[in-house]
N, C-alpha and C positions, 0 to 999 in steps of 0.2 A: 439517386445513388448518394450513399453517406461520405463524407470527407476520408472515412480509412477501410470503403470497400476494399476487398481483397487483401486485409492486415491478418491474421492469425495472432491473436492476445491469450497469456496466459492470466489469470488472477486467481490467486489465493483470497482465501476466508471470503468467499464470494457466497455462502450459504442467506448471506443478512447486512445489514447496515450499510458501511461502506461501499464494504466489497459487490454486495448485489446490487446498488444504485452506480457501482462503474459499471461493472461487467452490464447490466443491461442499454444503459448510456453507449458503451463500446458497441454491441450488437445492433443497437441506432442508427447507428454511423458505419456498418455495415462490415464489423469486424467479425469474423468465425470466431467465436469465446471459447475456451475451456475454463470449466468451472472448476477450483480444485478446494475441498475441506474433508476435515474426518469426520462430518456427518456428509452420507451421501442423500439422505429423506430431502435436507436442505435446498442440496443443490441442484438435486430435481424438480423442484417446486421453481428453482430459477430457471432453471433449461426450459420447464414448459411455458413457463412465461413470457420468456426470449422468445419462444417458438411459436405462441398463437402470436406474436407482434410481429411475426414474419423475418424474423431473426434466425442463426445458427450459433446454436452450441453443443458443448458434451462436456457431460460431468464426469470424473473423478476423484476417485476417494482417494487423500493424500496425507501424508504427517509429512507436514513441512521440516522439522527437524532430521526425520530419517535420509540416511542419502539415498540409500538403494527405493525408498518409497519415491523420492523426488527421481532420480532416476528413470524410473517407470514410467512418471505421469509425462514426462518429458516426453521422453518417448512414444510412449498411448498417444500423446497429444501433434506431436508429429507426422504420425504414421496416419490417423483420421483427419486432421484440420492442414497440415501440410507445414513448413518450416516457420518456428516462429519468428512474428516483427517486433509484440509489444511482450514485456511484463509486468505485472503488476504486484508486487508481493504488500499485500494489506492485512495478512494475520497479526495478531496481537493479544498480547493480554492485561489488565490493569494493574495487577499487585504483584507480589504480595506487599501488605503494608503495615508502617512501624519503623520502629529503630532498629538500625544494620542489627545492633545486636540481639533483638527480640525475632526479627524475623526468621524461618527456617530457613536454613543454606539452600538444602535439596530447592526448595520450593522457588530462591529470591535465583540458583542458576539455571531453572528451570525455565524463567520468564526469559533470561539472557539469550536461551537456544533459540526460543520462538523470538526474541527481534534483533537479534544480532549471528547465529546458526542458520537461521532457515530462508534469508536474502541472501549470507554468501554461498550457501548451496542451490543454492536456484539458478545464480550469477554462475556460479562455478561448471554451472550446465547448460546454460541457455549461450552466455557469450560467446564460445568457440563457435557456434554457428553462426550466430550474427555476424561476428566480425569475418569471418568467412564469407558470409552474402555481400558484405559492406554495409547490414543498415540494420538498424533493430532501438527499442528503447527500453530503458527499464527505469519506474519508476515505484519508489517504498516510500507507502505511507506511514511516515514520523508522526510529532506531535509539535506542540509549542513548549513540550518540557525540554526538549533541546538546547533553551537558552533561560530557562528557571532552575532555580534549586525550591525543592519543594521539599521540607524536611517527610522524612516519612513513606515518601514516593521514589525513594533509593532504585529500586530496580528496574521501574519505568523511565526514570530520567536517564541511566545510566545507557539502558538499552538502547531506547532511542537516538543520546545523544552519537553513540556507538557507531549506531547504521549511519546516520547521516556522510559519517568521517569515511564508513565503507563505501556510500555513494560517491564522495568526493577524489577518494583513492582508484575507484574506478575509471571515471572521469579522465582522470591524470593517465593512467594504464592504456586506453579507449582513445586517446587523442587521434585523429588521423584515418581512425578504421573505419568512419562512417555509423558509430552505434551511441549511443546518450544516453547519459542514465541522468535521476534527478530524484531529491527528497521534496513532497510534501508534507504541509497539517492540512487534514481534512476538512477542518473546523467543528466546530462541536453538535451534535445531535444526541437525542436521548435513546443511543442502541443497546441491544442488551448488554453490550460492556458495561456502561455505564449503571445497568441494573444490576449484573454482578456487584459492582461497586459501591453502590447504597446499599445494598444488601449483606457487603461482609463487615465482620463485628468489629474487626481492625479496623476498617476504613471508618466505622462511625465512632471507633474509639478518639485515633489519630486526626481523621480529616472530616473534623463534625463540620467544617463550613462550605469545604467541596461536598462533602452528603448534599447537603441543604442545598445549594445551588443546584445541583443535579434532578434534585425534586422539586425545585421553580422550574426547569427546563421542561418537564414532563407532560406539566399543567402547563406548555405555552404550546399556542397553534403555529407559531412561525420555527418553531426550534429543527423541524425538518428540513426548511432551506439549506442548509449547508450542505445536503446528500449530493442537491443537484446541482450545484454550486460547485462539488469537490470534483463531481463524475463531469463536469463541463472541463475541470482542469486538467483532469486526465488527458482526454478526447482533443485539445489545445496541444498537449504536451506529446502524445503520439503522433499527432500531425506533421510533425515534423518543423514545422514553422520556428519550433525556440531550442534549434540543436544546440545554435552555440553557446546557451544557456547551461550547456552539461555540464553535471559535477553542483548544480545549486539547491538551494533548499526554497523553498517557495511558501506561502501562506497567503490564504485565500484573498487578501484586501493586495497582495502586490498585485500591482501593475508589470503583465510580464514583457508590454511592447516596451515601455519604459526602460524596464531591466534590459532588453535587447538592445536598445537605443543607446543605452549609457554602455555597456557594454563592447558596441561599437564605437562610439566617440572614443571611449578610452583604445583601444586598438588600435584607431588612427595615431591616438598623439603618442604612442607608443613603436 
């Protein structure tokens, strides 16, 4: 039996990269998954895979942005896997990129919805149960642009740095009720974000040296490490073991006993 038998997890953008190396990592460890993206091809390809591993899931076609779509899948996913413990919101997108003023509006509030729209509607749906059960986690995967200025990359820093402040405001909200929310970085891998990303014209206009880096990662055999590295974090992070960690932002080299430890010392002398 895995450490979060009997958990019911929701994850978003679970069709690929991230999201499919947690959501299968959670099914491991003996979580009921739902799979939720707006390709459903995807995330069938993941549910069966979960499924010959001797795992349980169920897919769902979802636009994170929509509420009545989040809504649904909440629901769907309640009513077949049973009240959720985890979430995991991992959708994202890379661009648009350039300068505030070259880039399109529609396009740079567009990114805004999917990383800062579509965690506090998920949040907005999922927590009133938690905090009713008394336990639940939610954890959004951020970036390391949280604490860079990266000219150019305006709407991914901005979004980012966004969610992290909605995790921490959660956090603050949540105190007391038994439920934890927490910002990661995944750490880097070469997923098809990333391909979108060498592949748009802005990106090799503006960021010819993150292009380039991105095409050394491609051509290395270790650059997948981090999938299982992030999906270990997660799996850590549901367990429950680092509640009073909530409201933090985490990256994959912390030490999160550390953080617990210090954490505590500082409690004490407080």
């Amino acid at each position: 039996m895995g450490i979060l038998q009997g958990q019911v997890a929701l994850v978003t953008g679970a069709g690929r990269g991230f999201g499919r190396a947690i959501a299968e990592r959670l099914a491991a460890e003996g979580a009921r998954v739902a799979l939720l993206a707006r390709s459903i091809a995807q995330i069938e390809e993941v549910e069966h895979a979960i499924a010959d591993a001797g795992g349980e899931a169920v897919t769902i076609r979802c636009d994170v942005t929509d509420p009545d779509s989040i809504r649904h899948a909440v629901h769907a996913v309640e009513t077949v896997l049973g009240p959720l413990d985890l979430l995991v919101s991992n959708a994202g997108v890379p661009g648009p990129f350039g300068p505030l003023w070259e880039v399109d509006p529609g396009e740079w509030w567009r990114a805004q919805e999917i990383h800062i729209r579509a965690p506090f509607l998920l949040m907005h749906h999922v927590l009133p149960g938690m905090a009713s059960r008394g336990r639940g986690r939610v954890i959004c995967v951020s970036a390391k642009a949280v604490r860079i200025v990266a000219p150019h990359l305006s709407a991914y820093c901005v979004g980012k740095t966004a969610q992290n402040r909605l995790v921490t405001q959660a956090a603050a909200e949540l105190a007391g009720t038994g439920v934890a929310t927490f910002a990661i970085d995944p750490g880097f891998v070469p997923t098809q974000l990333a391909r979108d990303t060498m592949e748009d014209e802005a990106a090799q206009k503006y960021l010819g040296g993150m292009v380039d880096r991105l095409k050394e990662k491609f051509d290395d055999p270790e650059a997948q490490g981090d999938l299982a590295r992030c999906a270990q974090r997660c799996v850590d992070l549901a367990s429950g073991r680092y509640d009073a960690l909530s409201g933090g932002y985490y990256e994959l080299p912390d030490d999160l006993d550390e953080a617990l430890a210090a954490k505590q010392v500082g409690e004490a002398k407080g």
